[in-house]
C-alpha positions in Angstrom: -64.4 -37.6 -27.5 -67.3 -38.7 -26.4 -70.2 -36.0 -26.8 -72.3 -37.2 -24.2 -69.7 -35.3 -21.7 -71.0 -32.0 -23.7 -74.4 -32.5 -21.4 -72.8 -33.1 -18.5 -74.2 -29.5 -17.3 -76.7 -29.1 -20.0 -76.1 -25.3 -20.3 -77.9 -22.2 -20.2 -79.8 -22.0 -23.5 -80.5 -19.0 -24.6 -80.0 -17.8 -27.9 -77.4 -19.7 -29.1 -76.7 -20.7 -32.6 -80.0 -19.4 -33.5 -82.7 -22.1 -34.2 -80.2 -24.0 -31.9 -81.6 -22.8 -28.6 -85.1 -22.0 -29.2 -84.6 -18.4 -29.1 -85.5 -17.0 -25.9 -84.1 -15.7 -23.4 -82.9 -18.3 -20.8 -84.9 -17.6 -17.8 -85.3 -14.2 -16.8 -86.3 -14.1 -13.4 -89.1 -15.4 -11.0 -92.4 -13.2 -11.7 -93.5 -10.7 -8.8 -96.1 -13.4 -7.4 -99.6 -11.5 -6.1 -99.8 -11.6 -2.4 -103.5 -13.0 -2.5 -102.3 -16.2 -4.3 -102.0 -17.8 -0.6 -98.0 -19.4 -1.6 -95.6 -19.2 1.2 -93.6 -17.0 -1.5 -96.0 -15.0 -2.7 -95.3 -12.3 -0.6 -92.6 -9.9 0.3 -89.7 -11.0 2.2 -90.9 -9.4 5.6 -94.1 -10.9 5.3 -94.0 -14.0 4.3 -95.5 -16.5 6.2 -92.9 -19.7 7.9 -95.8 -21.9 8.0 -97.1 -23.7 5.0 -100.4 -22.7 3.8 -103.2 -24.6 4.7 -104.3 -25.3 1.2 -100.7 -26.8 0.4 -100.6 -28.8 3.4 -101.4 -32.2 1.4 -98.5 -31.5 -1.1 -96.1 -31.0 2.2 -97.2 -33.5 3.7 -97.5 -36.3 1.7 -95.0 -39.6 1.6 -92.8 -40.8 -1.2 -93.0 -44.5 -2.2 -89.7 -44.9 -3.0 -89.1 -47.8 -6.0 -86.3 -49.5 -8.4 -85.1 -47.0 -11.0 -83.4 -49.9 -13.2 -80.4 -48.5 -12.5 -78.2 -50.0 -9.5 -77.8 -47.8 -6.7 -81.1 -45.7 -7.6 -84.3 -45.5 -6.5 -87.4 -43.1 -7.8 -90.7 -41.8 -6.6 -93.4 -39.9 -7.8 -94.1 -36.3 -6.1 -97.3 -34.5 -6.1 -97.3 -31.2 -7.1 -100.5 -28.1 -7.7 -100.4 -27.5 -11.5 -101.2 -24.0 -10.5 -99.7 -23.1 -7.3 -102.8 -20.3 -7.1 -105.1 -22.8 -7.0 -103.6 -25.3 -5.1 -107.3 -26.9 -4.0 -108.6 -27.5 -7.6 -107.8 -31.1 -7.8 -105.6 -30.4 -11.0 -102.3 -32.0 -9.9 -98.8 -32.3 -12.0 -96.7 -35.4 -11.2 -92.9 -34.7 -10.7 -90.5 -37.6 -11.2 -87.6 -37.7 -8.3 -84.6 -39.8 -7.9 -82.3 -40.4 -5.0 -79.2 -42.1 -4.1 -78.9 -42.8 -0.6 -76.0 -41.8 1.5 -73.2 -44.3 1.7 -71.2 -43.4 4.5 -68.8 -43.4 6.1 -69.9 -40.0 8.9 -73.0 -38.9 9.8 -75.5 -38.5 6.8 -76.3 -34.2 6.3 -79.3 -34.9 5.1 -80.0 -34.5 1.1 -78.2 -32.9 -1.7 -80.4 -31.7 -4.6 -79.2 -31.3 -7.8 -80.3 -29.7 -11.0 -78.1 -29.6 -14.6 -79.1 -26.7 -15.9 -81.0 -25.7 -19.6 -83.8 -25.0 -19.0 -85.4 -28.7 -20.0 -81.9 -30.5 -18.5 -83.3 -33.8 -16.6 -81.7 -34.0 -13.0 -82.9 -37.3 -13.2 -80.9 -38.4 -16.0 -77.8 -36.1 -14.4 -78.0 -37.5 -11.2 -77.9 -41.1 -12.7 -75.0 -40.8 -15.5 -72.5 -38.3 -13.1 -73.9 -36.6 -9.7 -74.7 -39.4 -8.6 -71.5 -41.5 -8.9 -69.3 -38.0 -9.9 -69.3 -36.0 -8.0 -66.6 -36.0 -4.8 -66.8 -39.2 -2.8 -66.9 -37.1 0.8 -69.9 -35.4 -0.9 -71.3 -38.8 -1.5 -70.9 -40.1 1.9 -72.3 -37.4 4.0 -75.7 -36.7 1.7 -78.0 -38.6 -0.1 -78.0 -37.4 -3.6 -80.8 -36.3 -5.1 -82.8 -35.0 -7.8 -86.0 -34.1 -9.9 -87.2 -33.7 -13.4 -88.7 -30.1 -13.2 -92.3 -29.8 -14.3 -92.4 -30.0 -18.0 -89.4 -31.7 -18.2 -88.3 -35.5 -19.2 -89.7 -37.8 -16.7 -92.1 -34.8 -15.4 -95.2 -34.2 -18.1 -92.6 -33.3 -20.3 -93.9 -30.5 -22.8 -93.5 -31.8 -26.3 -93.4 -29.6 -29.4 -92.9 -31.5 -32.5 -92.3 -34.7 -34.1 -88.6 -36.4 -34.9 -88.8 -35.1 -38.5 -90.7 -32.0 -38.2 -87.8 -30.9 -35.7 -85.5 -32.5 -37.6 -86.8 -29.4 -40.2 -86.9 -26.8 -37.6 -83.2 -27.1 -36.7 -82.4 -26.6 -40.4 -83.8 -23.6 -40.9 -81.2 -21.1 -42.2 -80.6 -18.7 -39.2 -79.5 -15.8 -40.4 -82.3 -14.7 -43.2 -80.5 -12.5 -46.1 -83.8 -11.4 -47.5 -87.5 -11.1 -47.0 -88.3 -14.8 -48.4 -85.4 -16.1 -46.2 -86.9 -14.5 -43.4 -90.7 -15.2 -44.0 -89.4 -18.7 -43.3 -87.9 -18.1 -40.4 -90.7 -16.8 -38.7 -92.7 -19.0 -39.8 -91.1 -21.8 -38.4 -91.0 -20.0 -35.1 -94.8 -20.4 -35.4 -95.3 -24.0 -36.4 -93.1 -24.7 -33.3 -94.9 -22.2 -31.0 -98.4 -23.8 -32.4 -96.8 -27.5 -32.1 -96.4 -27.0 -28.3 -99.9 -25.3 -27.8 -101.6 -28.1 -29.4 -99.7 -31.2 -27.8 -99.0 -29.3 -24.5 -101.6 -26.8 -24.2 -102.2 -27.7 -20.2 -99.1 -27.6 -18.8 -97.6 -24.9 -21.3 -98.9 -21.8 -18.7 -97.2 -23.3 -15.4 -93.8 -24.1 -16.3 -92.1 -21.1 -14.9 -88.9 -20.7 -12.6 -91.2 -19.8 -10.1 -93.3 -22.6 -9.9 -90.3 -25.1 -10.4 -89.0 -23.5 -7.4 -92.0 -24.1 -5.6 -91.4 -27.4 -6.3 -88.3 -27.7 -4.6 -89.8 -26.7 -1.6 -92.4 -29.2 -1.3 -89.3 -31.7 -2.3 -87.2 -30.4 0.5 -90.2 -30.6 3.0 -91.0 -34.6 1.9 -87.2 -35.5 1.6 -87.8 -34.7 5.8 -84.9 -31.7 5.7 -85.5 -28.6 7.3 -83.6 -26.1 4.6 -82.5 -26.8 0.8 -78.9 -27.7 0.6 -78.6 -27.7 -3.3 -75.8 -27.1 -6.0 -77.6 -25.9 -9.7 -75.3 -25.5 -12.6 -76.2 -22.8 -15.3 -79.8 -22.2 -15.4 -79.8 -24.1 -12.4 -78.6 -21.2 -10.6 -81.5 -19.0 -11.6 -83.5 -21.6 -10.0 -82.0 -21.8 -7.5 -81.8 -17.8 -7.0 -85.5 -17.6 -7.0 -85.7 -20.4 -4.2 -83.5 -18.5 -2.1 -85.4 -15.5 -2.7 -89.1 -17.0 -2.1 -87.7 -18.9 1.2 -84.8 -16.9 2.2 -85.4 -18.7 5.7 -85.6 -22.1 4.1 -82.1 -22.0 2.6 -79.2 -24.4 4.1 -76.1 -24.4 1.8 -76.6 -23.5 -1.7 -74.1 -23.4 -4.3 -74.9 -21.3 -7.8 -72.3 -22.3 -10.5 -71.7 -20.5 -13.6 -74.7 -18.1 -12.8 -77.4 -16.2 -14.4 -78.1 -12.7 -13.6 -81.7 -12.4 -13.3 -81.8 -8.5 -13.6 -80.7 -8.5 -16.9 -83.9 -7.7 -19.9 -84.3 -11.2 -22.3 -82.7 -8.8 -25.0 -79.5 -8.4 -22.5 -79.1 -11.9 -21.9 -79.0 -12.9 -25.2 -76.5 -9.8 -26.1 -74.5 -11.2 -23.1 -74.3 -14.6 -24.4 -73.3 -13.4 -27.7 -70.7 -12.1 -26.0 -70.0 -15.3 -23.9 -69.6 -17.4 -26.9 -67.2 -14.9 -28.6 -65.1 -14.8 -25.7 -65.1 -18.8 -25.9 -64.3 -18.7 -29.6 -61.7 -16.2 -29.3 -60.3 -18.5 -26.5 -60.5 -22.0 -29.1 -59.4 -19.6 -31.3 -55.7 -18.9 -30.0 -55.4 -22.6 -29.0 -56.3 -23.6 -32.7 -53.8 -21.3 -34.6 -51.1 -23.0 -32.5 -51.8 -26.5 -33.4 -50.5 -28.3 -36.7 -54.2 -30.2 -37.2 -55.8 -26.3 -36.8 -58.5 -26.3 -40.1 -58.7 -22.6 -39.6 -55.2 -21.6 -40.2 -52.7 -19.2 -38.0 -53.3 -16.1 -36.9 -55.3 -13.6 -34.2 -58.3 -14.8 -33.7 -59.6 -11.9 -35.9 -58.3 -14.1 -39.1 -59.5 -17.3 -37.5 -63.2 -16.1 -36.7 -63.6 -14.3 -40.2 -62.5 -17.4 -41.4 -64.9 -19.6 -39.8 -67.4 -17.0 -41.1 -66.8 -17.1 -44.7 -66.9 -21.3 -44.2 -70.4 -20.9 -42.4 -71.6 -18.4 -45.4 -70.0 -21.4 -48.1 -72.2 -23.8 -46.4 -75.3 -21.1 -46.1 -75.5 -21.5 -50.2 -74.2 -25.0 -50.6 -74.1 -27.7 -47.7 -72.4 -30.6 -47.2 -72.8 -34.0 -47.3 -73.8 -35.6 -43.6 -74.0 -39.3 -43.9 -77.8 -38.7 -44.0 -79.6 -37.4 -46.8 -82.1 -35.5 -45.2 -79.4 -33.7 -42.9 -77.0 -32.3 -44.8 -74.7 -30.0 -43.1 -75.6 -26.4 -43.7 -75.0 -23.2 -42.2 -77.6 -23.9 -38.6 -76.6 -27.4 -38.3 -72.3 -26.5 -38.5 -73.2 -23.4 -36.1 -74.9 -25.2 -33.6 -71.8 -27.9 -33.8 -69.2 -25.0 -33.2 -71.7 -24.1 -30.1 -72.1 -27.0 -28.6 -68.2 -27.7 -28.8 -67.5 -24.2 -26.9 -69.1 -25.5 -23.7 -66.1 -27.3 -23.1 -62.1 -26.8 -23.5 -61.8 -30.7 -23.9 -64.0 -30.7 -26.7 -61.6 -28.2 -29.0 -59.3 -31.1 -30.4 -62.9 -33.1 -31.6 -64.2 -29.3 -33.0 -60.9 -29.0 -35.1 -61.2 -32.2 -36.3 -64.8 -32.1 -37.1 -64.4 -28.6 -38.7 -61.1 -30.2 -41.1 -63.8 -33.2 -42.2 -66.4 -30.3 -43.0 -64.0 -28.3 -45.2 -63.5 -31.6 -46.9 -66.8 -32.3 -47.7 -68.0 -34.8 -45.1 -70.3 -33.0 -42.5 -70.9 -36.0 -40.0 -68.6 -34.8 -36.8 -70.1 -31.3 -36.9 -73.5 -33.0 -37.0 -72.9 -35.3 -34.2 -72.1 -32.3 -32.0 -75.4 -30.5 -32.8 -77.1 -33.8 -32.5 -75.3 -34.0 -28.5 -76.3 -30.4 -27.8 -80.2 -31.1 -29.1 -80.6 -34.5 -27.4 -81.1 -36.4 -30.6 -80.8 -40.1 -30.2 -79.8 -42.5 -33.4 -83.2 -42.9 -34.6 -84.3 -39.5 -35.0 -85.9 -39.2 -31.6 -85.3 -35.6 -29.8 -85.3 -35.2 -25.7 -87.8 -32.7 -24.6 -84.9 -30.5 -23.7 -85.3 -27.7 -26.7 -89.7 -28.0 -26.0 -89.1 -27.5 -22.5 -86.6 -24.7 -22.8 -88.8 -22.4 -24.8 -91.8 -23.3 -22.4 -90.2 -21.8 -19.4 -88.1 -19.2 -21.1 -91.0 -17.8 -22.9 -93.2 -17.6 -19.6 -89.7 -16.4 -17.4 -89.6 -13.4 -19.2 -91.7 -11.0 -22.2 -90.0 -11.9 -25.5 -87.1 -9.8 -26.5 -88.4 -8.2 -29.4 -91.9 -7.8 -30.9 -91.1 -8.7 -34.6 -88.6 -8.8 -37.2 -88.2 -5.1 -37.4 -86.9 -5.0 -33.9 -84.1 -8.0 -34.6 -83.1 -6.0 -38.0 -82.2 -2.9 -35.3 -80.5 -4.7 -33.2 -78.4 -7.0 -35.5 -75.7 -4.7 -35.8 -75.4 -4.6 -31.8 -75.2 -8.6 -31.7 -72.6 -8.5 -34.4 -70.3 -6.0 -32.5 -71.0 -9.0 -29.9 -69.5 -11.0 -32.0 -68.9 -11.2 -35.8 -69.2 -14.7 -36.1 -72.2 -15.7 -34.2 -74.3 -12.0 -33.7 -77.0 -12.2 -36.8 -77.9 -16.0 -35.2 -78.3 -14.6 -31.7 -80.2 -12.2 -32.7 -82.3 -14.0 -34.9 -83.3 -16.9 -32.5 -84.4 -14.2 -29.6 -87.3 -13.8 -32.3 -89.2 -17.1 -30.8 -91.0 -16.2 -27.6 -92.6 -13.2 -30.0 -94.9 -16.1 -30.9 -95.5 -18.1 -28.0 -99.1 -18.7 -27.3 -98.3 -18.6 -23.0 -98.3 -15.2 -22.1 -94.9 -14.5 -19.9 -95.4 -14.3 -16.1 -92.1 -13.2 -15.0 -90.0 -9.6 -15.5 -86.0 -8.9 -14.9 -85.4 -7.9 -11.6 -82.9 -8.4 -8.4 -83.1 -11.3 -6.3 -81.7 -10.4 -3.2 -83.1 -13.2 -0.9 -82.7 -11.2 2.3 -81.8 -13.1 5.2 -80.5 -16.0 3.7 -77.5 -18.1 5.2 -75.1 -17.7 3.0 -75.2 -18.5 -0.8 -71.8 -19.6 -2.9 -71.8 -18.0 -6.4 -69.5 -19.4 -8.9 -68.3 -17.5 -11.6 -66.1 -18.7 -14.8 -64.1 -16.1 -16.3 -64.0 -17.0 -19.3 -67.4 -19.1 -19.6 -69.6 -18.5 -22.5 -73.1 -19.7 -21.9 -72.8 -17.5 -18.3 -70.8 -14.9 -18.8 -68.6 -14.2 -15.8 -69.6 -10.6 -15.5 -73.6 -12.3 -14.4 -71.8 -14.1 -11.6 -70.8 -10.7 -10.3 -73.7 -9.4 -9.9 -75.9 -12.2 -9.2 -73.2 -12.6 -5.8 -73.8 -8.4 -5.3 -77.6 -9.0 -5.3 -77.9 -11.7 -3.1 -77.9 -10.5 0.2 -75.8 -13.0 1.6 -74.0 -14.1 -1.9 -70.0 -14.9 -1.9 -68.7 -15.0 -5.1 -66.2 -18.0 -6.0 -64.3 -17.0 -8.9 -62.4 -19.5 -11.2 -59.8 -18.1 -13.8 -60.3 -20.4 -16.8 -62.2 -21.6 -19.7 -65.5 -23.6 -20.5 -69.1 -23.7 -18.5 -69.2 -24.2 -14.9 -66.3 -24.8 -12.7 -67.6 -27.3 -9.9 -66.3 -31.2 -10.7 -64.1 -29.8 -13.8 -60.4 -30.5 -13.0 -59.7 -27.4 -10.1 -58.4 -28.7 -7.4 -58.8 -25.3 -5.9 -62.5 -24.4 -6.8 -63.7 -28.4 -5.7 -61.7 -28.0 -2.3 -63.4 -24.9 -1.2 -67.1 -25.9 -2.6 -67.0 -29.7 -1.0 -65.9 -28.0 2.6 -68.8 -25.3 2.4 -71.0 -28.8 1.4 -69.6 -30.7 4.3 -68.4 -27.7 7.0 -70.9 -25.2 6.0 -67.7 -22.8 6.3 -68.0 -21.0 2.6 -65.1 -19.6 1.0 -64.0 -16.2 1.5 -66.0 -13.8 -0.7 -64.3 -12.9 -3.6 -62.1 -16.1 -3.3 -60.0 -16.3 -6.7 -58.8 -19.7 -8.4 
């Protein structure tokens, strides 16, 4: 299989396979802005001004010089953007890279479709070239122009950047689950020299990643693209982004489609508990498909037998890894965790995670690394996507760190272990990260109800594990005008993935603006 398809929708990352995900917390919620700070959502719903503010008139205002991306059908622009929306008149800008591709008919163009992958750190840019933009349903196609932007900090869009190839290369090798103090000395200390990394090489843009301010963004992108209201579809994180837009702008918002949601009232420590969760439900699920096929490296059984023994192959390779093809990457306990991860996102990935766990048991670690190497963005040479850098950035700031130390992840192990057996001390473990990050967080958990709102779709998976159904739920029960779309099945997202039933009723909402009846099952 090819494991590019695993970043399709690049996920919410949270605290994944420990080291995997950068540890925090994946997004809390949009901070509580100060009503002095003159932004058009810097104040409570009622009084909120319609009018753009004087001082962001320029951003608003100004024209996109629209150019060849190199790829066919594409074109890109440049977008203007305050580096600090509460000092809009400062003269410190942030350039936001933006891609379109243009409506091509037949009917009456709707305007534009924005679109944005998920992470936090996934490049719409690079997911509205290689599948939104030539994915996702032809009638979509036809009716909107499709497009998308880097978020600030991201790819294309003064991307934050955190370490070199082989320092992170290091990092992401760094045994996860620390079995005594010298084990977990190192831990923390890499945590540290990855915090310090980003605050030397990104120390100006490091404050002003937040949700908030990406959603700000997608405003002044709205408001240049010439539409009147945001007609978007975010996947994973992407809902959470596109939760706070609805929540700054309720009046701003046209059709808006949330799929495989975040639920921003949830504490950083919640979310990553929830994930745990998440992943163990996806396990259990690859777990009960595996037993019944003859190629299965993990045996028969419930999926009690097949977990613990996953667990005792993970704690083989904790005290002896395996060869990887590359000598300074062999497989050990991180690197085959992350694999299993990154395979979980996705039901059509279980036949290459079965095969790639039977090569590991026989000594050859390469398939399990390829599939970490998909899930970090690696390339061939050694290079690494800003995707991990950026995700802590705007974690870290989205919400205050889970715990305060080591101490606190010790307490709480046994909780992430009841989670699930398998991956628990990891999760717990990598929620450790934001505890060091040298941008003090600007956001809190709370509701985003986005009162007065036309109505928002809400797509839940019920067996997803990155976005547990259960945040869908009440994501759609706080949003003042949220439907919930539910889809009975397995793997991240539902939108685009093989249900006839779940595309049907999202393209018409798109296209109609009719959503599907809340509480819809499919």
């Amino acid at each position: 299989m090819d494991t590019s398809r695993l970043l399709r929708t690049t996920g919410t990352v949270i605290a994944a396979a420990g080291l995997l995900l950068s540890g925090c917390s994946s997004g809390g919620p949009a901070p509580r802005a100060s009503a002095s700070s003159g932004d058009a959502g810097s104040a409570p719903a009622s009084a909120r001004p319609t009018a753009v503010p004087d001082a962001l008139r320029p951003y608003y205002t100004q024209k996109l010089t629209w150019r060849d991306c190199g790829v066919p059908g594409f074109q890109c622009a440049t977008m203007k953007a305050p580096l600090d929306y509460a000092k809009p008149g400062s003269g410190q800008d942030i350039d936001l890279a933006v891609a379109r591709k243009k409506a091509t008919g037949p009917g009456k163009r709707l305007g534009s479709l924005v679109v944005n992958p998920g992470g936090p750190g996934g490049s719409g840019i690079g997911y509205l070239q290689a599948y939104a933009g030539i994915g996702y349903p032809a009638p979509v196609r036809a009716r909107y122009d499709m497009v998308s932007i880097d978020p600030r900090g991201v790819a294309r869009s003064s991307p934050v950047e955190c370490l070199t190839g082989p320092r992170m290369d290091a990092y992401t090798q760094v045994d996860q689950t620390p079995d005594d103090a010298a084990e977990q000395a190192r831990l923390v200390q890499a945590f540290k020299e990855f915090a310090g990394g980003c605050e030397q090489r990104s120390r100006t843009v490091l404050p002003h990643v937040s949700t908030v301010d990406a959603a700000r963004d997608l405003d002044v992108l709205r408001a240049v693209l010439g539409d009147e209201k945001l007609t978007y579809v975010g996947a994973s994180y992407g809902t959470f982004l596109g939760a706070t837009y609805a929540d700054l702008f309720p009046g701003r918002v046209g059709r808006l489609v949330l799929d495989g949601a975040m639920d921003p009232s949830r504490t950083a420590i919640d979310l990553n508990r929830d994930q745990t969760a998440g992943f163990e439900t996806a396990f259990r699920s690859f777990a009960r498909d595996c037993a019944e096929q003859p190629d299965c490296p993990l045996g028969k059984g419930n999926p009690d037998q097949v977990a613990q023994r996953l667990k005792d192959f993970f704690r083989k390779l904790d005290a002896q890894p395996v060869p990887s093809g590359e000598a300074a990457r062999p497989l050990g306990e991180a690197l085959a965790t992350t694999g299993v991860i990154a395979a979980l996102y996705d039901e059509s990935a279980w036949p290459q995670l079965r095969e790639a766990i039977t090569q590991a048991m026989d000594g050859d670690g390469a398939g399990l690394l390829a599939l970490a190497d998909s899930y970090y963005e690696r390339e061939p040479d050694g290079k690494y996507a800003n995707l991990m850098y950026a995700n802590a950035a705007v974690n870290c700031l989205d919400q205050p760190p889970a715990f305060n130390g080591p101490e606190a992840v010790r307490a709480a192990v046994p909780s992430f272990e009841k989670a699930s057996p398998v991956f628990g001390a990891g999760f717990a473990w990598a929620a450790l990260n934001c505890t060091y990050w040298p941008a003090r967080a600007t956001g809190t958990a709370h509701r985003l109800e986005a009162k007065g709102a036309a109505p928002i779709v809400v797509v839940g998976t019920t067996r997803d594990p990155a976005t547990p159904y259960k945040w869908a739920q009440s994501l759609a029960g706080q949003l003042d005008s949220g439907v919930l779309l539910t889809y009975d099945g397995d793997g991240h997202t539902a939108y685009g993935r093989g249900s006839d039933c779940i595309d049907t009723a999202i393209n018409r909402y798109l296209l109609e603006g009719a959503p599907p009846a809340d509480g819809k099952k499919c």
